[in-house]
Phi, psi and omega in degrees: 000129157238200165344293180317282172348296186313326182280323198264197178328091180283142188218134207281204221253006206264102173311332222250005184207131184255096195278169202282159194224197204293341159280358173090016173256180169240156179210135183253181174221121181283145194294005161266010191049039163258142161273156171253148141216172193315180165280318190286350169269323169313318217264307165309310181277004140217062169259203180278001176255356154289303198248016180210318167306296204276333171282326166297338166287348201246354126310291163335297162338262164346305188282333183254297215299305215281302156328299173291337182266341174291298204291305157338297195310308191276323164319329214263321205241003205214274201296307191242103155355267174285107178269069158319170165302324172305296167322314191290327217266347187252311170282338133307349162275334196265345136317286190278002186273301176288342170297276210304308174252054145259339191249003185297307180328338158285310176306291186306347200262011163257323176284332185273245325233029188071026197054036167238131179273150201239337192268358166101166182310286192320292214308269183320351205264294178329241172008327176278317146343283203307324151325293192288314170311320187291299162337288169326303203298315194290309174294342165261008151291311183301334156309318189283338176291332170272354189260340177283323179289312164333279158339273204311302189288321186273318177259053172299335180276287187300330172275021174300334198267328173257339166246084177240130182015257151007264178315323165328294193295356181269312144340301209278316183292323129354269222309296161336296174307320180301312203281299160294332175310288198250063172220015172284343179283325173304349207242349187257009196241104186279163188244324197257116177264152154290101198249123167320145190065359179200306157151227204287074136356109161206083146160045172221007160218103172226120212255125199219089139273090183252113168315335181285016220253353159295348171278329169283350170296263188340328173284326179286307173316301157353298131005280181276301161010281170258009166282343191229300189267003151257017156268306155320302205280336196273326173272331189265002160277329187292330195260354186290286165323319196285306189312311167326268167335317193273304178306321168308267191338293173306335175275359175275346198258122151357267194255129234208013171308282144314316173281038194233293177291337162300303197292324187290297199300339191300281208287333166279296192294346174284329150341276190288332165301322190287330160289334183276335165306318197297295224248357168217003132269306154358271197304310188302295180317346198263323184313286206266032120309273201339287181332297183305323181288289176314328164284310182318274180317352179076032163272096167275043170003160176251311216238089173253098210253006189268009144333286232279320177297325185275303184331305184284328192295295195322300183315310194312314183306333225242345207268352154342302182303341163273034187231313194289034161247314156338287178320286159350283196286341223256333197243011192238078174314323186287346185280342186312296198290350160263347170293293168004258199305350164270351182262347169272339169285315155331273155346308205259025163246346168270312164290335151311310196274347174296309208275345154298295172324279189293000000 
């Protein structure tokens, strides 16, 4: 069981009754293996905020995410050389930014299709994973890019010896390795039910008698913990020392020009991490603590409407991807100097053909 799991129907140890779960229903279960659920549920899982609002988002997405994150990739793994700690730790964020909307196209034909899934069980299990792993993934790279920026400004001399290639990369395989470790219970689980009135379901009715489920509350809480909120506080300490530093250092120095412009890229990219913690992971992580904490004690609501609310975080979550090119530029001098110089190939090729022309 996980998190999600924990949100939707919770079912008590009777196979044959589905006591009501996080949309506030009751669901029964038919001697046809069809589930029943409320009317109020039918109604979310196929209204307009469901099957037309959240998927034109996730198209957007597909449409800015897939080009920029493409292009950054082959920069990241092609183009640029010299494989900094940065560099490795980016090109591996911009790895998981395309894997996550390659796979969205699924998520949408499920969602325009009425909340009936067509691709079968294994599809759903991926595609359910494939979110948290990417959320993980993203929030303990960014962690590792602030505390690798940290180093570099503040201990340039003494981490020479911790930032290195090698390790980067050792670092990247850890992280990954973290990120499946805790999305393997989603991939052993079935997710798709049949549901009256609505077909196939997958990962939004899902039937679970497990006797075990305050230790998987308690293990997940755990989890998001340190997949999340230790991650946050380890990044906003890191730019905080930095931005700290870079602010001493320009005021001991004259001429204070560069380090201005350091404090700036600085003081922007802390920004944009702190918004994308804030504002596309924050709210999904905070939901389903709340939820774990709240299963832990046995408070089982009848009337809980903050599904709908978890949905939109998950959606919300996703847009994480118009953020990361921010990073990209902010947190890479050599990718600054291949955008520079690809906006200057530009230039001087319009100016070959003005100047051929006249």
């Amino acid at each position: 069981m996980t998190p999600l799991m924990m949100m939707m129907y919770y079912l008590d140890v009777d196979p044959q009754c589905l006591i009501e779960g996080f949309l506030g229903t009751y669901v029964t279960s038919q001697p046809s293996d069809t589930l029943n659920i409320s009317d109020k549920s039918v109604d979310f899982l196929k209204g307009l905020l469901f099957t037309r609002i959240m998927p034109s988002f996730y198209i957007i997405v597909i449409l800015i995410s897939l080009p920029l994150n493409a292009l950054a990739f082959v920069a990241f793994t092609c183009r640029i050389r010299e494989k900094k700690p940065a560099v490795i730790y980016m090109s591996h964020l911009a790895c998981v930014d395309l894997l996550f909307t390659l796979l969205l196209p699924l998520k949408i034909h499920y969602q325009l299709n009425a909340s009936d899934w067509v691709f079968g069980e294994a599809a759903c299990r991926v595609l359910s994973a494939a979110y948290y792993c990417y959320m993980y993934c993203s929030i303990l790279l960014m962690m590792c890019m602030s505390v690798d920026r940290l180093l570099a400004v503040v201990y340039p001399v003494a981490s020479l010896t911790w930032r290195s290639t090698r390790k980067a990369t050792c670092v990247c395989v850890l992280v990954w390795l973290l990120a499946l470790a805790g999305t393997v219970p989603l991939l052993l689980v079935r997710q798709t039910f049949k549901i009256n009135d609505v077909g196939i379901t997958c990962h939004d009715v899902l039937r679970q008698n497990d006797p075990t489920v305050v230790f998987y509350v308690y293990l997940f809480s755990i989890l998001s913990c340190l997949y999340f909120f230790l991650p946050l506080i380890v990044t906003l300490v890191s730019y905080s020392t930095l931005i700290y530093a870079l602010s001493a250092k320009s005021d001991r120095l004259t001429t204070s020009s560069s380090s201005s412009d350091n404090r700036r890229r600085a003081v922007t990219m802390a920004i944009a991490v702190l918004i994308e913690f804030v504002v596309c992971f924050a709210p999904t992580n905070g939901i389903l603590l709340h939820h774990c904490v709240r299963l832990a004690i046995g408070d089982y609501r009848k009337e809980d409407s903050s599904y709908a609310a978890y949905l939109l975080a998950v959606c919300l979550g996703s847009a994480s991807v118009f953020l990361d090119p921010l990073l990209y530029y902010y947190g890479s001098s050599q990718c600054r100097k291949k955008i520079s110089s690809l906006f200057w190939c530009i230039k001087a090729k319009k100016r070959a053909k003005m100047s051929i022309s006249l």
